[in-house]
N, C-alpha and C positions, 0 to 999 in steps of 0.2 A: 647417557646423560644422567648419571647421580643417581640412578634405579628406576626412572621415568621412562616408560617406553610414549612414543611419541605416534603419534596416532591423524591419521587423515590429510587436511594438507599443512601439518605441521613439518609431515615427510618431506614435502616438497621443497627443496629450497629456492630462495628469489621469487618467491610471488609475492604480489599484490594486493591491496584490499579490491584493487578494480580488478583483477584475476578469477579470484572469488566470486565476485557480486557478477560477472559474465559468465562462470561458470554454471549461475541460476539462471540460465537463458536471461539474463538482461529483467528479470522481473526481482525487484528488489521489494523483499516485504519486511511492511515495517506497522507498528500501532501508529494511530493520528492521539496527539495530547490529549484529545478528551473522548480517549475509547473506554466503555464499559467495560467493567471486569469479566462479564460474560464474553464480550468482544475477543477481548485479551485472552483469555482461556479457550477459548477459539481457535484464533489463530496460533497458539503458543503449540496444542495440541494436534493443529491439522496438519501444523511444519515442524513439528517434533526441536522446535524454539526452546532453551531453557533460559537466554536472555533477548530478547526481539527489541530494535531499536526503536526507541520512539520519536518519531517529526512533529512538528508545529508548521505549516504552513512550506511544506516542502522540505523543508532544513530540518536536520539532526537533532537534537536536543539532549539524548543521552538514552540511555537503553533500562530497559522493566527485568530486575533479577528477581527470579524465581524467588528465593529463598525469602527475600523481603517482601514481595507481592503475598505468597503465601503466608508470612506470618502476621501481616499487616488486616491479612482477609481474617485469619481466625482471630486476631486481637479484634475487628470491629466486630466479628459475630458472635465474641463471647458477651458480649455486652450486654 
């Protein structure tokens, strides 16, 4: 694939996002909207997470990338 080697279950073809998320024993982890950044770094670190989805009241809302979380952290703490 273009010089890509493809890695995990990108191997796998025909799966699912519900494949996946069963394949974490049925325990789906995610941030709640108004987790602390120590939260965050938390569980980003304990589940080796470099994007963890974030919920609001159960539902999806969209996912905490690394890169902008981290630079978002060092822009407020240079301040």
């Amino acid at each position: 694939m273009n010089g890509y080697v493809l890695m995990g279950f990108l191997t796998e073809k025909g799966l699912t996002a519900k494949d996946l998320v069963s394949s974490q024993k049925g325990k789906l982890i995610s941030l709640n909207v108004n987790a602390t950044t120590e939260n965050a770094v938390k569980i980003m670190s304990e589940n080796n997470f470099s994007q963890p989805i974030v919920t609001n009241e159960g539902r999806i809302i969209g996912f905490l990338n690394e890169y902008y979380f981290n630079s978002q952290t060092m822009k407020n703490h240079c301040k």
